[in-house]
C-alpha positions in Angstrom: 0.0 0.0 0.0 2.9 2.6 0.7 4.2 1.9 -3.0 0.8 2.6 -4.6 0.5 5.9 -2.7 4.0 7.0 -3.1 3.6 6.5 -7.0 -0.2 8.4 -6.5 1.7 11.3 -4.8 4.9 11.3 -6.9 2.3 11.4 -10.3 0.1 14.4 -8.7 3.4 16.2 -7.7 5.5 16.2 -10.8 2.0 16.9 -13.1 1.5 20.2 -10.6 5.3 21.4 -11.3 4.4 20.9 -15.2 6.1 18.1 -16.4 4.3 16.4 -19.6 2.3 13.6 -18.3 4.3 10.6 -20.1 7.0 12.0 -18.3 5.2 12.0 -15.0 4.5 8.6 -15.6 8.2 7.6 -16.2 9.3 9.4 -13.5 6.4 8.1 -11.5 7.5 4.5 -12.6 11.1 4.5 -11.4 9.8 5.8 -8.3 7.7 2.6 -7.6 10.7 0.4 -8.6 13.2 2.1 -5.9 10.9 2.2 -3.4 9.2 -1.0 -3.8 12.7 -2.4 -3.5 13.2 -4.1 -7.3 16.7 -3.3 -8.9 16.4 -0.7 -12.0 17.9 -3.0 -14.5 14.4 -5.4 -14.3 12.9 -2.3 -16.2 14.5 -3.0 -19.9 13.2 -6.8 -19.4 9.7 -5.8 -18.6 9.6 -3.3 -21.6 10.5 -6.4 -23.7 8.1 -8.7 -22.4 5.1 -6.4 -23.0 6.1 -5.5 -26.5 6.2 -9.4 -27.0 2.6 -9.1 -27.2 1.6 -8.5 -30.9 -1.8 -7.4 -29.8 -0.4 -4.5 -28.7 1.8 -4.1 -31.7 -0.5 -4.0 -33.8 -2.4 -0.9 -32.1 -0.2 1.9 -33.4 0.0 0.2 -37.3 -3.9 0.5 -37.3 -3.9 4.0 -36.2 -1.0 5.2 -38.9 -2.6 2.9 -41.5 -5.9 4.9 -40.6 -4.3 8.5 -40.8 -2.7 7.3 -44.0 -6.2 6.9 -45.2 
């Protein structure tokens, strides 16, 4: 429970300062890694393992493929 509103606060506080939000949810993300105790280098692995899924892939192709149009 203190990871999920650590992240909650970090999110809130570095959207108030200005930061664009996809920052704020980077930021936001290695916050919940260091203080939920998991080592920084698990982060590359876990991008790669969610890409894996080509379900998700294919999302962006459909929406250039439809601007295209």
């Amino acid at each position: 429970m203190f990871v999920c509103n650590m992240m909650l606060i970090t999110f809130f506080l570095v959207l108030s300062i200005g930061i664009p939000i996809s920052m704020s949810m980077g930021i936001t993300t290695l916050v919940g890694l260091i203080t939920g105790g998991h080592n920084i280098s698990v982060l590359p692995q876990m991008l790669q393992q969610a890409t894996a899924n080509y379900t998700l892939i294919c999302i962006p192709y459909f929406i250039l493929a439809a601007n295209i149009m």
